[in-house]
SEBABA-853224 format. One record per residue (C-alpha): y, z, x; residue in three letters. Coordinates in steps of 0.001 Angstrom, whole numbers, padded with zeros to 6 digits, always signed. Each point is the difference from the previous one (the first is absolute). Last residue first. Layout:
<volums>
YZXALA ...
</volums>
This chain:
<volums>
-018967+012356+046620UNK +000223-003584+001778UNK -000106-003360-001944UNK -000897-001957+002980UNK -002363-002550-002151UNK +000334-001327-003578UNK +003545-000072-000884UNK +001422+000500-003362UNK +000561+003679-000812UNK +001017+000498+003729UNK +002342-002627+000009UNK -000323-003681+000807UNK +000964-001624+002892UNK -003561-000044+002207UNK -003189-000320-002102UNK +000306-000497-003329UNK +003716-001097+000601UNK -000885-002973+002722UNK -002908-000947-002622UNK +001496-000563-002674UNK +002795-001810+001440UNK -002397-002679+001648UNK -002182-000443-003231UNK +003551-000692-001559UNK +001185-002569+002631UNK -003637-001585-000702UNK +000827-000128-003734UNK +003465-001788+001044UNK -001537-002359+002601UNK -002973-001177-001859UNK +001566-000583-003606UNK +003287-001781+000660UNK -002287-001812+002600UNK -002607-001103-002565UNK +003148-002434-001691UNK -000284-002358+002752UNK +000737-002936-002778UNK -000525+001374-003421UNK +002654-002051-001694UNK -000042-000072-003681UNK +003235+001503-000852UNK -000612+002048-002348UNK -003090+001220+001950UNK +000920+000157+003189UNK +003472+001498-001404UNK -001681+003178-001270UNK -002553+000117+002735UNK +002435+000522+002855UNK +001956+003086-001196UNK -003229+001537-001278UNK -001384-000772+003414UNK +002537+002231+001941UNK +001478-000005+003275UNK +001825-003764-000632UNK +001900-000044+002882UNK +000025-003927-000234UNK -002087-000069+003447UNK +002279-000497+002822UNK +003121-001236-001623UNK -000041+002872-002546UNK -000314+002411+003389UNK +002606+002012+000515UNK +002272-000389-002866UNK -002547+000230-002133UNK -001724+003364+001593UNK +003412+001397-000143UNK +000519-000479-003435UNK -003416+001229-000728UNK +000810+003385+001859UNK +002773+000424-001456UNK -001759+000123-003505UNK -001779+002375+001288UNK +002543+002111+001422UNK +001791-000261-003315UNK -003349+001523-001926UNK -000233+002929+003107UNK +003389+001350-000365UNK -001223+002961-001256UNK -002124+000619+002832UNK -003593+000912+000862UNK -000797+000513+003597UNK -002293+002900+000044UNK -001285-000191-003338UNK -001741-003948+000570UNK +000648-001733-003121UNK +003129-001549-000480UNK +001840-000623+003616UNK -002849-000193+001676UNK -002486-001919-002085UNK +002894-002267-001540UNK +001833-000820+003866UNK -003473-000347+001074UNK -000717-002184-002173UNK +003005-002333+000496UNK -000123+000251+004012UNK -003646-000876+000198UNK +000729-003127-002428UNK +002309-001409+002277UNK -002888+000483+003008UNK -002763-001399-002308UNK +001833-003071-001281UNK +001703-000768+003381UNK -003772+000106+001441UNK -000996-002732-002828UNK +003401-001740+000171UNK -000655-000751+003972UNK -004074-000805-000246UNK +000720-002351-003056UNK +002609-002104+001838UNK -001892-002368+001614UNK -001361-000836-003417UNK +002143-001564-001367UNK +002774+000470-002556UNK +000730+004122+000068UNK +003275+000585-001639UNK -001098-001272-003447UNK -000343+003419-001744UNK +000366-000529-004056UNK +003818+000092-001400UNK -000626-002272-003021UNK -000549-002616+003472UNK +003557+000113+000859UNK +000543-003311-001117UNK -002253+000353-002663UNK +002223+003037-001678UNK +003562-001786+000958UNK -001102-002968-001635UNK -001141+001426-003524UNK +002918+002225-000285UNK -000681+003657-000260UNK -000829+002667-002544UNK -003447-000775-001141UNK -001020-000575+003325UNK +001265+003089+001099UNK -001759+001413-003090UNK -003518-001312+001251UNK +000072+001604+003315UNK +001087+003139-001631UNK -003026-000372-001975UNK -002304-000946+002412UNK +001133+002719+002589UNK -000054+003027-003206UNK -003591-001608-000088UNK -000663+000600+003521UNK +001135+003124+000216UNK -001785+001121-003332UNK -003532-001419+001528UNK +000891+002280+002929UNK +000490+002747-001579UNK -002848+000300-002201UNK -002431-000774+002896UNK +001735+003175+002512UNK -000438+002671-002648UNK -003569+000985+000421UNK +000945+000329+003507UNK +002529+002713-000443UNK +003598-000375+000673UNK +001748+001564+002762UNK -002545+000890+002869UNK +000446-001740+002723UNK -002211-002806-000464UNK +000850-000316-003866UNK +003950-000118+001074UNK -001328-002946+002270UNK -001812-002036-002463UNK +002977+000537-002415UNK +002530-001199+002410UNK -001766-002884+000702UNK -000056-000998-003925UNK +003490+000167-000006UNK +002244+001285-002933UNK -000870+003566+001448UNK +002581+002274-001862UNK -002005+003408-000075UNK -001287-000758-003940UNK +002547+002165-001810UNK +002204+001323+002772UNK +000513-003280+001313UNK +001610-001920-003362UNK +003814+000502+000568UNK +000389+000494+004075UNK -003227-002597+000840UNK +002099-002724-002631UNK +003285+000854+002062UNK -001943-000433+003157UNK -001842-002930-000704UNK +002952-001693-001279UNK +001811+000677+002662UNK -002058-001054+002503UNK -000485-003504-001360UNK +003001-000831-001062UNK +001301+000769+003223UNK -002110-002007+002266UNK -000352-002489-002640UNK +003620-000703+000650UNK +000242+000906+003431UNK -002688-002926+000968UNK +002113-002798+000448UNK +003478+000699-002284UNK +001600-003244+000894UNK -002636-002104-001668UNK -000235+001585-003031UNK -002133+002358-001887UNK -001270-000698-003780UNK -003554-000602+000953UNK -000407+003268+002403UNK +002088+001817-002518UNK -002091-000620-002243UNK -003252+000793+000985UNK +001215+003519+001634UNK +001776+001198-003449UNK -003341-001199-001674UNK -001993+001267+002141UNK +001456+003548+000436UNK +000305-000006-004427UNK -003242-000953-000268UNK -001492+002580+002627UNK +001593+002262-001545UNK -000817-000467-003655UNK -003621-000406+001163UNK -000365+002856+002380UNK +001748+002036-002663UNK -002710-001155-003095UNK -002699+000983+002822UNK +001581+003419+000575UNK +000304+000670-003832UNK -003252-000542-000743UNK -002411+002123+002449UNK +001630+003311+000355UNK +002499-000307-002616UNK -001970-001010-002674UNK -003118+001618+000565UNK +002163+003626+000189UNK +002070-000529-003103UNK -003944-001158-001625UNK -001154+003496+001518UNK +002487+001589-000940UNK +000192-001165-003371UNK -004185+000686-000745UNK +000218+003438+001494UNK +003126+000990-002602UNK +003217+000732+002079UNK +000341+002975+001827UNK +003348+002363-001293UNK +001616+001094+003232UNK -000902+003178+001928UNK +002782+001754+001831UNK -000901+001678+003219UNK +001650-003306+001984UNK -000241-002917-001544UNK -003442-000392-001327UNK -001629-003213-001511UNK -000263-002638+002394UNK -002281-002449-001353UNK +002902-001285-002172UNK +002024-000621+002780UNK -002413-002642+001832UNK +000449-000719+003189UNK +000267-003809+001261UNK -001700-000499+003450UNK +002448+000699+003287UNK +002866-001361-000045UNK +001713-002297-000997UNK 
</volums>
């Protein structure tokens, strides 16, 4: 996951020994590709695969399992997917996740856009194979898996904060574990994916624990339902404005942190 993709053939040398370059044109297409291509076609294979996995187990769970089932699904899948595919685009899958690796540092602006228009449409299209895949009344009765937790508006406030705080602990639990030096950790992908679990478990009767908007959008729009959909868009990219600046300016290493960097 974890910081941006590298690019092997850029690095020629290994050691003293000098390598055969490539022709100018091939690296620099090898180099296009992989620094701007690749990552998006990840993102979007990812986040299908996470939304998918997510979508349907939400629509196939049962009514003794409560929220485990999704729970689980949903934090393994993101960790197994962050574990196979991370080192290629850093494993985002979440468009909250990508505003907040931006703000600290791992992945460049120019790159934020193309990501997040392949989250969302690795969302719509795992959305749309759960469909594909499940019964007709078990996908509308659980809404094709869309968030329906909040039904009036006295609950807005509540899922709105829950939103940001659950969010808070998934990206930090990415910028930490994955991209700051200091506290980067092998088992960072499984971490994250615990985190979600958690986050489900904790507050999926709050707010839906949604944390990001590729993960609502996909349903919203197979399914159709759009009700108090802005909060799965508020509170997450608000969690991630949060995170980015707690490690700018007090959590993050020296390399990332703006102020109090010392000699």
């Amino acid at each position: 996951m974890f910081t941006e993709a590298a690019v092997s053939m850029c690095d020629l040398e290994s050691g003293s020994v000098k390598v055969k370059e490539p022709s100018n044109r091939g690296r620099w297409h090898g180099c296009w590709y992989e620094r701007l291509v690749q990552p998006c076609l990840v993102e979007l294979l990812g986040s299908a695969l996470f939304i998918f996995i997510g979508c349907l187990s939400v629509i196939e769970n049962g009514p003794d399992t409560g929220r485990l089932q999704p729970a689980l699904a949903h934090g393994l899948a993101l960790g197994l997917v962050i574990a196979t595919l991370g080192n290629i685009s850093g494993g985002h899958f979440n468009p909250a996740v990508s505003l907040a690796a931006m703000l600290v540092g791992g992945l460049k602006l120019t790159m934020l856009f193309p990501y997040w228009i392949s989250q969302l449409c690795g969302g719509l299209i795992g959305a749309a194979l759960a469909k594909a895949v499940s019964p007709e009344d078990r996908f509308w009765n659980a809404t094709g898996a869309a968030f329906v937790t909040v039904q009036e508006s006295e609950q807005v406030a509540g899922a709105v904060v829950a939103e940001v705080i659950l969010t808070t602990l998934l990206v930090l639990t990415v910028c930490m574990g994955a991209i700051n030096e200091k506290t980067l950790g092998p088992l960072a992908p499984f971490c994250i994916g615990f985190s979600v679990t958690v986050d489900i478990l904790a507050g999926g009767a709050v707010s839906g624990a949604c944390m990001n908007p590729a993960r609502a959008f996909g349903p919203a729009m197979v399914a159709n339902h759009w009700d108090y959909h802005w909060i799965y868009w508020l509170g997450p990219l608000l969690a991630s404005l949060l995170v980015g600046v707690l490690i700018r300016f007090f959590i993050g290493d020296a390399k990332i942190r703006l102020i109090l960097k010392g000699r």
